[in-house]
C-alpha positions as MATLAB code, in Angstrom:
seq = 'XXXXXXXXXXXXXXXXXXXXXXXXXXXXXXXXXXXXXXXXXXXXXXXXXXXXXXXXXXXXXXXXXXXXXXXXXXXXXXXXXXXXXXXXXXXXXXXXXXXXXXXXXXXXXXXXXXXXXXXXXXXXXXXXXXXXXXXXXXXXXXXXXXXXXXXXXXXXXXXXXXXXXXXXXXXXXXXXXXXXXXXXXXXXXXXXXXXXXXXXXXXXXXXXXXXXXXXXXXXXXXXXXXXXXXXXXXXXXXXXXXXXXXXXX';
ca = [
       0.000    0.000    0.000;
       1.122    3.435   -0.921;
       1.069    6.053    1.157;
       1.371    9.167   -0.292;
      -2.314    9.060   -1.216;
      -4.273   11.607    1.201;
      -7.267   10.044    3.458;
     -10.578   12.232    3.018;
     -10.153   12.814    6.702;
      -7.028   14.962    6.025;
      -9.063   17.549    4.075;
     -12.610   17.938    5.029;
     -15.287   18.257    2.309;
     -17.539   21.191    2.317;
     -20.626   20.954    3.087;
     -21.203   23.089    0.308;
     -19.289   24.773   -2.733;
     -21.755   27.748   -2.778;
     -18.715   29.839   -1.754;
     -16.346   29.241   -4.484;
     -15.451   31.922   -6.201;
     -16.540   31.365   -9.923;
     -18.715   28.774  -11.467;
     -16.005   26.981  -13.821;
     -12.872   25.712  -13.135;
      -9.940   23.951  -14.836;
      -8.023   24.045  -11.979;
      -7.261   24.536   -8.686;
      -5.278   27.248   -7.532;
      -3.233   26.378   -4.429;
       0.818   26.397   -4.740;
       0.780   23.197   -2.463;
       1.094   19.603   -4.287;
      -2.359   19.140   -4.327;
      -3.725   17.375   -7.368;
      -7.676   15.871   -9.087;
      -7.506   13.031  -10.602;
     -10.836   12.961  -12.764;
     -12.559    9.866  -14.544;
     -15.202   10.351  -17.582;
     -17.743    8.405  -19.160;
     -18.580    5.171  -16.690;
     -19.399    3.951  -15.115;
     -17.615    0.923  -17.143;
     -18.706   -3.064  -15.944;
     -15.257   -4.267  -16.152;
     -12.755   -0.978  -16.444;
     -14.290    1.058  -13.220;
     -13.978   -1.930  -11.153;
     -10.110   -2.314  -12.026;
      -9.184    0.938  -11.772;
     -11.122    1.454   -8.196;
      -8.924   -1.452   -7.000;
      -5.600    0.481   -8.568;
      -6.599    3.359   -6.481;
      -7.119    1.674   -3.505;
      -4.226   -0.132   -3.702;
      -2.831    3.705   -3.315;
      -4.561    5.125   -1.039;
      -5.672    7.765   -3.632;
      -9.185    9.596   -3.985;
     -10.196   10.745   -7.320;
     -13.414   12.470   -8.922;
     -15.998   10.160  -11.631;
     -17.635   12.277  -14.093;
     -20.303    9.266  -14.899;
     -22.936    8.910  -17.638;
     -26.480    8.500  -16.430;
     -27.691    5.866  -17.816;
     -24.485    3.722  -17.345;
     -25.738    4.351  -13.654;
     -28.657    3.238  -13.966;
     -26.929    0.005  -15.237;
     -23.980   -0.995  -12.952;
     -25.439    0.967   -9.439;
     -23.501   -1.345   -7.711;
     -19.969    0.270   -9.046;
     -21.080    3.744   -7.993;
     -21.632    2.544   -4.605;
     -18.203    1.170   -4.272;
     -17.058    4.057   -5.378;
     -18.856    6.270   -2.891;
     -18.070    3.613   -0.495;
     -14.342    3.746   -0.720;
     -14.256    7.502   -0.622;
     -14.712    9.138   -4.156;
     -16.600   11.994   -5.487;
     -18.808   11.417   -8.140;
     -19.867   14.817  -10.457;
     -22.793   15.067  -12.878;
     -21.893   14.184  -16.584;
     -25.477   13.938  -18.389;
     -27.094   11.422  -18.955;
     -26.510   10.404  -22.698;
     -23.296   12.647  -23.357;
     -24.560   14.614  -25.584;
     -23.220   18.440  -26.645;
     -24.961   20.700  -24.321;
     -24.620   23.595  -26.354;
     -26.726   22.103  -29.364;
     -29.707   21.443  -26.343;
     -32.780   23.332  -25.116;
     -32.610   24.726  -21.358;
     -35.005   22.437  -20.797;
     -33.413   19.382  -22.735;
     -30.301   20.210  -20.306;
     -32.538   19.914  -17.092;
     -33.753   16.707  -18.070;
     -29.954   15.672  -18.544;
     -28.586   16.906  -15.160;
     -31.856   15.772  -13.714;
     -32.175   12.264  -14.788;
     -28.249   11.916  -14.067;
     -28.882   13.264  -10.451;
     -31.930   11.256   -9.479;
     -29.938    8.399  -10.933;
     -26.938    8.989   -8.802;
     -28.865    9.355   -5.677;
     -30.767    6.010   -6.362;
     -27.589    4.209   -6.579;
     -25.595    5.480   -3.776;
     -27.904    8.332   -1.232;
     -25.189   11.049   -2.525;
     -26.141   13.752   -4.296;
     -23.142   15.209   -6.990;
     -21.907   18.458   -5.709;
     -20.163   19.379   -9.458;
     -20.938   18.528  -13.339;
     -18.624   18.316  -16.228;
     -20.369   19.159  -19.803;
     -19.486   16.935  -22.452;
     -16.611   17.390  -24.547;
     -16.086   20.543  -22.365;
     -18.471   22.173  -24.418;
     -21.336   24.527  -22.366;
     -22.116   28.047  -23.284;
     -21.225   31.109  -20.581;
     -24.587   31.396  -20.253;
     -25.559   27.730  -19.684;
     -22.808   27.745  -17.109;
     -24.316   30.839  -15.021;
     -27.637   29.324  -14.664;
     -26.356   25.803  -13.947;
     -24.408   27.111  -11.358;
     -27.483   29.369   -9.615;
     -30.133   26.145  -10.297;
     -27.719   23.267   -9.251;
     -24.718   24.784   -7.120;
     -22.321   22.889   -9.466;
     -19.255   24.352  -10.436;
     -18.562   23.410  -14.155;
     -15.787   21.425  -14.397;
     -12.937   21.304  -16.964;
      -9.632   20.513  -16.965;
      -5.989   21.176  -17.617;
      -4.048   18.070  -18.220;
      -5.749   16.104  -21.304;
      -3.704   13.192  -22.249;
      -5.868   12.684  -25.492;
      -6.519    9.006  -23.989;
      -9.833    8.223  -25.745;
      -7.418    8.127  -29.255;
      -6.019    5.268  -27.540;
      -2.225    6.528  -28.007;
      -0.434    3.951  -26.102;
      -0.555    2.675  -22.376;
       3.368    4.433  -21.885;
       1.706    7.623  -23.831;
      -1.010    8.124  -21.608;
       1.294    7.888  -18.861;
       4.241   10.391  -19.471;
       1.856   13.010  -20.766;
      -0.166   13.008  -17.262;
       3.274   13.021  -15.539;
       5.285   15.525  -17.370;
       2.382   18.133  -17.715;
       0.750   17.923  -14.376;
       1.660   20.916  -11.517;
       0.187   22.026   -8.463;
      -3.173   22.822   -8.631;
      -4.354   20.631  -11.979;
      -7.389   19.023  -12.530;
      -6.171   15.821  -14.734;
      -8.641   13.991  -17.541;
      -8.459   10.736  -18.026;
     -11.384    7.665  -19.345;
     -12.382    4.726  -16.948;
     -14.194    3.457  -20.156;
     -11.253    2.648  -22.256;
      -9.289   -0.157  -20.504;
      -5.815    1.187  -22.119;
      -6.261    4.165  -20.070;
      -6.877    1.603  -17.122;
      -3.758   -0.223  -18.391;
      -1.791    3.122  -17.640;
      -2.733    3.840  -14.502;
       0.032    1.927  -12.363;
       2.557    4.031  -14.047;
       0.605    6.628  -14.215;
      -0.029    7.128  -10.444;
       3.208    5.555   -9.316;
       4.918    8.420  -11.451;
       2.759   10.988   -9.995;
       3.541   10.017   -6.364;
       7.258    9.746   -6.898;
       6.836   13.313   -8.180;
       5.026   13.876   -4.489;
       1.818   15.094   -5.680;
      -0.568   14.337   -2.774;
      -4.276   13.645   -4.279;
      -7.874   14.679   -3.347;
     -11.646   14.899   -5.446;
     -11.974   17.939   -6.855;
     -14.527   19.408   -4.333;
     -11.507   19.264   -1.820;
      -8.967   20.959   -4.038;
     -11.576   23.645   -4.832;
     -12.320   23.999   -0.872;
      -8.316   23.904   -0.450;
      -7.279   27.674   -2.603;
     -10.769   29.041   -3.640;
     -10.335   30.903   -7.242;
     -10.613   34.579   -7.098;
     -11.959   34.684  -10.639;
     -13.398   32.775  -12.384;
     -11.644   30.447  -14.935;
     -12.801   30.306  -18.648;
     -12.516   27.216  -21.040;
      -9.379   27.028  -23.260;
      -9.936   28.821  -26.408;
      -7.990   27.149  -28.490;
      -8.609   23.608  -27.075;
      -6.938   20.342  -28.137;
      -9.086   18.133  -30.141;
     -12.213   16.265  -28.084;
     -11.143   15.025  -25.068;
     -13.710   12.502  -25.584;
     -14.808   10.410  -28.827;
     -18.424   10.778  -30.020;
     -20.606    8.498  -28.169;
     -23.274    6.926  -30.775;
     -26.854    7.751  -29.267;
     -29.005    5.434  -27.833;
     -32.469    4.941  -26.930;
     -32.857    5.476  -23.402;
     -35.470    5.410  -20.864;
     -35.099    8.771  -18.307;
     -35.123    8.586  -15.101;
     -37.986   10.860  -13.351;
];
């Protein structure tokens, strides 16, 4: 067991994140070694399960940005992962691009992710991360004052989802993350899974202590608010063919 991995007793979660300055984030601002590691798109039958046990082999805590209706499917893995100490964050329910939806097509995305969420595990997600990054300023103000969730971005992207390489994967997340970042990654592609010893070995040799990204938030609140890239890299995230669905009330 590793034990450079922080305990969620060593920085309390707020009870809220109504006092964070700003409603989007990419990353936290404290000088002090204090990183996110974030997860997107479970949560994933086989993937989730193996990475969960990488982590706890650790000690580490990490964020899951999952899918709604994967929720609905595999409950059972977002309990363990609410279980063993992890945040989990809001990340629609059929991944779609927010910014081609209706205000009200975007409630019944957070909504049916949320109730979803709370069915599985009692906890109700305290951020959200849009899709592809992709949510309007505007969408972003009233998400914020309708749902208290800080939008969530990021600013390591190791491009994972194009499935570069397990030893890829891993120096990119190594070499580019500091103090402060908020790391993307894919629990539904297992060679992301694959890179996660190295990965998170690397990252504790370079003494990066890790907590969920309400806790790095809580640890250096932004004074202003921090805007998308805008020049991004290409998707962080492949299209995800749609599907019919039935939505949770």
């Amino acid at each position: 067991m590793h034990g450079s991995g922080l305990r969620n007793a060593d920085i309390a979660l707020p009870n809220s994140l109504s006092g964070v300055a700003g409603v989007s984030h990419s990353r936290g601002r404290t000088t002090m070694p204090y990183i996110a590691m974030t997860y997107d798109d479970g949560p994933h039958p086989q993937n989730t399960p193996r990475l969960l046990d990488m982590l706890r082999q650790r000690n580490i805590r990490a964020t899951f940005y999952v899918i709604g209706r994967s929720v609905n499917m595999y409950p059972h893995i977002v309990r363990r992962i609410v279980a063993e100490g992890h945040e989990i964050g809001n990340h629609t329910w059929t991944h779609r691009n927010l910014t081609t939806l209706s205000d009200a097509s975007v409630r019944q995305e957070m909504n049916s992710t949320r109730d979803a969420i709370i069915a599985a595990c009692g906890v109700k997600p305290r951020t959200m991360r849009p899709p592809y990054g992709a949510l309007r300023q505007s969408q972003r103000a009233w998400i914020y004052k309708e749902y208290a969730y800080p939008t969530i971005l990021w600013n390591v992207d190791p491009q994972d989802w194009k499935r570069p390489g397990v030893s890829v994967v891993a120096s990119r997340i190594i070499n580019h993350t500091r103090n402060g970042s908020i790391v993307l990654a894919h629990d539904l592609h297992k060679p992301t899974v694959d890179a996660m010893p190295a990965t998170l070995d690397g990252l504790l040799r370079r003494g990066f202590k890790f907590v969920t990204v309400s806790q790095l938030l809580a640890l250096n609140p932004p004074v202003n608010m921090v805007q998308a890239p805008t020049s991004p890299l290409p998707p962080s995230s492949p299209p995800m063919m749609p599907i019919a669905v039935s939505v949770v009330r």
